[in-house]
C-alpha positions as CSV (number, residue, x, y, z in Angstrom):
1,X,40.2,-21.9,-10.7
2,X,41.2,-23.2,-7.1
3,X,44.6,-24.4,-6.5
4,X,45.7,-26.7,-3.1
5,X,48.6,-27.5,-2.4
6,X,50.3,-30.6,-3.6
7,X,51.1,-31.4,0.1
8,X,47.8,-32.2,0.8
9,X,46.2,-35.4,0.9
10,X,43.6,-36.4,-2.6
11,X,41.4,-37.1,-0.4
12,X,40.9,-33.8,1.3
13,X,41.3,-31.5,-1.1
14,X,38.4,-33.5,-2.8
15,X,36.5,-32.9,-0.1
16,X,37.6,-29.1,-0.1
17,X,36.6,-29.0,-3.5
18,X,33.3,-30.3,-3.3
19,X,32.5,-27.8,-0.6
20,X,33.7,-24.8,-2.8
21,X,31.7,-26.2,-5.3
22,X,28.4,-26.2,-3.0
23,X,29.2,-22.5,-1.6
24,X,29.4,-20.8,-5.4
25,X,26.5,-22.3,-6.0
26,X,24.3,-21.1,-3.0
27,X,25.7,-17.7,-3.8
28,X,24.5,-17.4,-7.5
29,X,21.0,-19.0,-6.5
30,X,20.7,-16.0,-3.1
31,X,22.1,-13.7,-5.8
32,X,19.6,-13.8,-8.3
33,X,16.7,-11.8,-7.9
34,X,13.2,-13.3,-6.7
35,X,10.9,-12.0,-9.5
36,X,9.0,-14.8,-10.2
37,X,7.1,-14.7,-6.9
38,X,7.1,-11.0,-6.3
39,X,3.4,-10.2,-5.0
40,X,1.8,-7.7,-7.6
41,X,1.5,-5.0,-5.3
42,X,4.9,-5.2,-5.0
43,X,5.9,-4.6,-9.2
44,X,7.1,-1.6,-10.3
45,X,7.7,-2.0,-14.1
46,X,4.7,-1.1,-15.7
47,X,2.4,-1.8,-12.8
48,X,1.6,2.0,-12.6
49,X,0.7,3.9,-15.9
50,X,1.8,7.4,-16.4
51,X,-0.5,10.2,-14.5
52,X,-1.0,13.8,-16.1
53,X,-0.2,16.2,-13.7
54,X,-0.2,19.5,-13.7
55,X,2.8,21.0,-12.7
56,X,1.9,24.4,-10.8
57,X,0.6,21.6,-8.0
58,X,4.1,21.0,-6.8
59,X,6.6,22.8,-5.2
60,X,9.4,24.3,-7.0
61,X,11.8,23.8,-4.0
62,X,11.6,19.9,-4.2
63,X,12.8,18.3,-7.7
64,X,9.8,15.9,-9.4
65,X,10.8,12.7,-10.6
66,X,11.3,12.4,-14.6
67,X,7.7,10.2,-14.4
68,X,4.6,11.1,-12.5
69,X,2.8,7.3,-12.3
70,X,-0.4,6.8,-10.6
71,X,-4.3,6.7,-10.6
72,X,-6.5,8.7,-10.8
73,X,-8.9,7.5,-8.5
74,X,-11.6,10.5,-8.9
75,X,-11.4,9.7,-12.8
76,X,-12.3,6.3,-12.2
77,X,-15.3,6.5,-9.9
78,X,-16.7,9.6,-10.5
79,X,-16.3,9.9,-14.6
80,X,-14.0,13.2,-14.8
81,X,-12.9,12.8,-17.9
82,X,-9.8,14.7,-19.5
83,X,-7.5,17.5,-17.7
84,X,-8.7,20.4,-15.9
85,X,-6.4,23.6,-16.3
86,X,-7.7,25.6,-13.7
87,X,-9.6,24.9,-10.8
88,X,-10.5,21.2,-9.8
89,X,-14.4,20.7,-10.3
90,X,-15.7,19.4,-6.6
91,X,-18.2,16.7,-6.9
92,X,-21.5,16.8,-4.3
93,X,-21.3,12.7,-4.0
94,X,-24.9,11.3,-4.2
95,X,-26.3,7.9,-3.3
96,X,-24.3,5.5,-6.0
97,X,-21.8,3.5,-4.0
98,X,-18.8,3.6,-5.0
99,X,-17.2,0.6,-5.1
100,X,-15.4,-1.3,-7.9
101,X,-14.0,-4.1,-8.6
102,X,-10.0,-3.8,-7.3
103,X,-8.8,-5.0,-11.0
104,X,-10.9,-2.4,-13.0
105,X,-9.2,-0.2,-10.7
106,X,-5.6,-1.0,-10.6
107,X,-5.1,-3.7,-13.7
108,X,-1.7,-4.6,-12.6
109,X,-1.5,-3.6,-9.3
110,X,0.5,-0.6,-7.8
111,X,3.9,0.0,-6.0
112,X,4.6,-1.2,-2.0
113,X,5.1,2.3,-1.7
114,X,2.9,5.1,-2.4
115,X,0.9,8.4,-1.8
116,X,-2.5,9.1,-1.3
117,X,-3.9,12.5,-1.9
118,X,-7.2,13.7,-1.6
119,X,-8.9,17.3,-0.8
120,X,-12.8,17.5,0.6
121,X,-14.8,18.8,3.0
122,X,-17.2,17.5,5.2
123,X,-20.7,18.8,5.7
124,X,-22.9,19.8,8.5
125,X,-24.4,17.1,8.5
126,X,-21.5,14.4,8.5
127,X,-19.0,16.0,10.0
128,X,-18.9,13.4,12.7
129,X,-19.4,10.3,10.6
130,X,-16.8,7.6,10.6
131,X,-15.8,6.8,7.0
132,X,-13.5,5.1,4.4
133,X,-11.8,7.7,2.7
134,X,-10.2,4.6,0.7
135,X,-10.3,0.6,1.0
136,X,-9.5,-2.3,-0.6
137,X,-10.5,-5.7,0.6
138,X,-10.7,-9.1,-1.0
139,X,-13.3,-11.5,-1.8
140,X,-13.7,-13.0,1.6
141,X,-14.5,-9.0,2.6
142,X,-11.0,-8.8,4.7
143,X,-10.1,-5.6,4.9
144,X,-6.1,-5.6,2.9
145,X,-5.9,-2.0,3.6
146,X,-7.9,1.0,4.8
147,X,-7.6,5.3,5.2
148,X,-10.5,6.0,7.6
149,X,-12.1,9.8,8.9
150,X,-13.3,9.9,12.6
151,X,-15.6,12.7,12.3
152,X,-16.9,12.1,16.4
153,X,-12.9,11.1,18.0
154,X,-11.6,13.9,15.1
155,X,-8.8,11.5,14.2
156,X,-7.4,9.2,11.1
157,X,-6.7,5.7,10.7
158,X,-4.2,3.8,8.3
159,X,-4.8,0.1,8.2
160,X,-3.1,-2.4,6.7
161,X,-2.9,-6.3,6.6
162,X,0.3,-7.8,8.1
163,X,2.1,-11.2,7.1
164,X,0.7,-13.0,9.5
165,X,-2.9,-12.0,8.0
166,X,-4.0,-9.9,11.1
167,X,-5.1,-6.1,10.9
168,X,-2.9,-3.4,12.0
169,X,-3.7,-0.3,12.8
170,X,-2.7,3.5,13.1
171,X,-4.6,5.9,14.5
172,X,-3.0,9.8,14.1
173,X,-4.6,12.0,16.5
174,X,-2.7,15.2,16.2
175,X,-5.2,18.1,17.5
176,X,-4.1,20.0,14.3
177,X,-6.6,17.5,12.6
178,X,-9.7,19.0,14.5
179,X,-9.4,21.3,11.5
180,X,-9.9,19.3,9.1
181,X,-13.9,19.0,10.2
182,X,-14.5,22.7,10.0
183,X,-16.6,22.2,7.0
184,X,-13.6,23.8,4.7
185,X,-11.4,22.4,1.9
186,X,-8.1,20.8,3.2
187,X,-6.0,18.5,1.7
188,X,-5.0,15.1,3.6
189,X,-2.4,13.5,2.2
190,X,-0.4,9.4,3.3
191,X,2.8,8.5,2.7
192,X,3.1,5.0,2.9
193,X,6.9,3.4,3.4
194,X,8.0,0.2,3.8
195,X,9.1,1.2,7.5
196,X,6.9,4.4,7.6
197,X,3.2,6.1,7.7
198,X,3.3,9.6,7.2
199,X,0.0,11.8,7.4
200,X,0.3,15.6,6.0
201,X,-2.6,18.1,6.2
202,X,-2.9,21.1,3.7
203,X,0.4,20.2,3.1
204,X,2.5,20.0,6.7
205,X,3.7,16.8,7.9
206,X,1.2,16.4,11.1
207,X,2.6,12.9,12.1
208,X,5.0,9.6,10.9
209,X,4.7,6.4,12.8
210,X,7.1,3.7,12.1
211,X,5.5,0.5,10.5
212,X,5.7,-3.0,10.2
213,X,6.6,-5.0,7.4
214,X,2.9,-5.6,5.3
215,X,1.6,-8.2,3.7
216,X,1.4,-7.7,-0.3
217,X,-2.4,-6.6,-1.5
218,X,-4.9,-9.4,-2.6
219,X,-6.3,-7.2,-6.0
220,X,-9.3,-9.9,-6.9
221,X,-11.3,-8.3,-4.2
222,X,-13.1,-4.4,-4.6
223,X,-11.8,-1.3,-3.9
224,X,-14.0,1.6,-2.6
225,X,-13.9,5.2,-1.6
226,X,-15.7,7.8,0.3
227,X,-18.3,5.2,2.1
228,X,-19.3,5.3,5.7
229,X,-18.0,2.1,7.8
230,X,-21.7,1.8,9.6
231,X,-23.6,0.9,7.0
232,X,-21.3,1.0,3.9
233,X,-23.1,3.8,1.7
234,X,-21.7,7.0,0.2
235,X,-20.5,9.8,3.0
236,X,-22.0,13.1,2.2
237,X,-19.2,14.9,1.6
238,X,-17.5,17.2,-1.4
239,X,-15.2,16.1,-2.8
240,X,-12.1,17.5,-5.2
241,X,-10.0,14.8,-5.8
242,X,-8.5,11.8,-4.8
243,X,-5.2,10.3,-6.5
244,X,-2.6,7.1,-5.8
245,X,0.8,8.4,-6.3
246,X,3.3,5.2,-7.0
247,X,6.0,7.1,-5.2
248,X,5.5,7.5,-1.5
249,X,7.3,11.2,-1.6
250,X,4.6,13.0,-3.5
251,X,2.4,13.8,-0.6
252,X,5.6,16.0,0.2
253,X,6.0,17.2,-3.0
254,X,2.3,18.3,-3.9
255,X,1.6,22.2,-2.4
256,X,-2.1,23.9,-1.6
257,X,-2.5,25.8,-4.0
258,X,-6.0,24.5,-4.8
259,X,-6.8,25.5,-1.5
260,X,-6.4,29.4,-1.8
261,X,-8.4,31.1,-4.5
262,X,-7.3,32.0,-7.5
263,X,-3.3,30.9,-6.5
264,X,-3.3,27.9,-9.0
265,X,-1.6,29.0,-12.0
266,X,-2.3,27.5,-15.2
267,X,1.2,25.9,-16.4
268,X,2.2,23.1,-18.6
269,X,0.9,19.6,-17.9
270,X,3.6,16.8,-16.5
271,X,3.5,13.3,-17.9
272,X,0.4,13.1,-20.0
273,X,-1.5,14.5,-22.7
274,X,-1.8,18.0,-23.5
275,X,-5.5,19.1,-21.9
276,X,-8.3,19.7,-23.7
277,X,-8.9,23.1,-24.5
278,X,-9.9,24.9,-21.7
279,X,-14.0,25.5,-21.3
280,X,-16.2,27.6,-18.6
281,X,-16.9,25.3,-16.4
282,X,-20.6,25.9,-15.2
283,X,-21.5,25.2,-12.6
284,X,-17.8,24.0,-10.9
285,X,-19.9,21.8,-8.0
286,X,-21.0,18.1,-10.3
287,X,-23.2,15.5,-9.4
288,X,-22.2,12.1,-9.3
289,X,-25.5,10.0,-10.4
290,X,-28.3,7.6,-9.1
291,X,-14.0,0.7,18.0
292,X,-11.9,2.7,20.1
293,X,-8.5,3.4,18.5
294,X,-5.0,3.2,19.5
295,X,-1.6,4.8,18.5
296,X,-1.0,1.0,17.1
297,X,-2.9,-2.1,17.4
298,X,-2.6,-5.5,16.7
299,X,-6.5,-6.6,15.3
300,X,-8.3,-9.3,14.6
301,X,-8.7,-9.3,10.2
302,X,-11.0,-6.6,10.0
303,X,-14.3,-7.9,8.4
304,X,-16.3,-5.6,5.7
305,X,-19.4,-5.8,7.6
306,X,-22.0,-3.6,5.1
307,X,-21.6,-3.9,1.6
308,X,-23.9,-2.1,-1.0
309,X,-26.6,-4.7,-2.3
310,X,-26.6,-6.2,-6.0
311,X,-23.0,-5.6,-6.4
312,X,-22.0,-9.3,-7.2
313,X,-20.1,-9.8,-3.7
């Protein structure tokens, strides 16, 4: 309770009161937090189901949080069902595109801050195509956000949608990324921070830019993978796996094991079922079935210009 003194006139300390009054109460509503019109992409209680993992694809020297959350993004377009104990199957991706709508994909959106992680390889013959590894856009086909492979320019783009609703990109051009079209598996991994991009390669930090603050995702739109930017149909590439990580630290934290033969262990699982029992996988390789760049640019909203035909957009 506030006390004056008596010395000073009724009127004023009325007036001091009523002012006291008016401050605690701007102070409890700017204390409160704002979840009521928190954007979905940016709710992380419950917004990212757990992801079984196993745990020989990690590091020891770097501690794992207590849960793994993700998707599975392989799982969802491409049907791999279940765990696989030892090596990842590769998929030879055929003529299906493979594109979804955003909510079948992520239900209740994912965290601000995440990892993407993906092996492939690129063949002969599209080595130096330009393609989405991963995009989501909305139903007006702006582009929300966007991992793209320059085969020709040999470099890799993170875009994302700002708050004021134009497209900013990042182009990472590190010459260590001329590997990663040499027709052999690699691992290209994003962390994305609220005030960082990231971009590791077979598991060394390449380059981090510093970002600006992004707008939160629009998830009534379609989400795709692996689909060329000229004409918006499946890359021919092979593909391993690629996975959303709702913790921006596990592109760090994952090692390449996958990438040197027979150096995967088989070890317990992480955060998920027990696998199914393990099975001779023959044969490993599946089927699935029937602009110049800058270091950092200020776009106009990036339009989806080819989408796949009969797909209800």
């Amino acid at each position: 309770m506030f006390r004056f003194s008596s010395g000073l006139p009724s009127s004023i300390r009325a007036m001091i009161y009523y002012l006291l009054r008016w401050v605690a109460f701007f102070w409890i509503v700017n204390s409160v937090p704002r979840t009521a019109g928190m954007a979905v992409s940016e709710r992380t209680d419950g917004s990212c189901p757990p992801l079984t993992v196993e745990d020989h694809r990690f590091s020891d020297s770097l501690d794992r949080p207590l849960e793994i959350t993700g998707f599975d993004l392989t799982e969802k377009f491409l049907l791999r069902k279940g765990t696989v104990t030892e090596d990842l199957p590769s998929f030879r991706l055929g003529s299906s595109p493979l594109i979804k709508p955003t909510k079948l994909i992520f239900p209740d959106g994912f965290s601000s801050e995440y990892s993407l992680v993906s092996i492939f390889r690129v063949r002969r013959t599209t080595k130096k195509d330009r393609w989405y590894l991963w995009q989501i856009f909305d139903k007006s086909r702006s582009s929300q956000v966007s991992v793209v492979v320059d085969g020709d320019k040999k470099v890799v783009e993170f875009s994302y949608q700002t708050l004021l609703k134009t497209s900013l990109r990042y182009t990472f051009k590190s010459r260590d990324l001329h590997a990663l079209f040499d027709r052999m598996w690699h691992k290209l991994s994003i962390s994305v921070q609220s005030n960082s991009i990231s971009l590791y390669m077979d598991c060394t930090l390449l380059e981090r830019k510093a970002s600006d603050e992004k707008d939160s995702i629009d998830f009534s739109g379609y989400t795709l993978i692996t689909t060329r930017v000229e004409d918006g149909k499946p890359v021919d590439i092979e593909l391993k796996k690629i996975v959303i990580y709702c913790d921006p630290y596990m592109a760090e934290m994952e090692n390449c094991c996958e990438l040197v033969e027979n150096k995967c262990g088989v070890k317990k699982t992480v955060n998920g079922t027990s696998p199914p029992p393990a099975t001779v996988q023959s044969p490993l390789m599946l089927s699935q079935p029937v602009s110049q760049s800058i270091d950092r640019c200020h776009c106009p909203a990036e339009k989806v210009r080819s989408i796949p035909p009969n797909k209800g957009l």
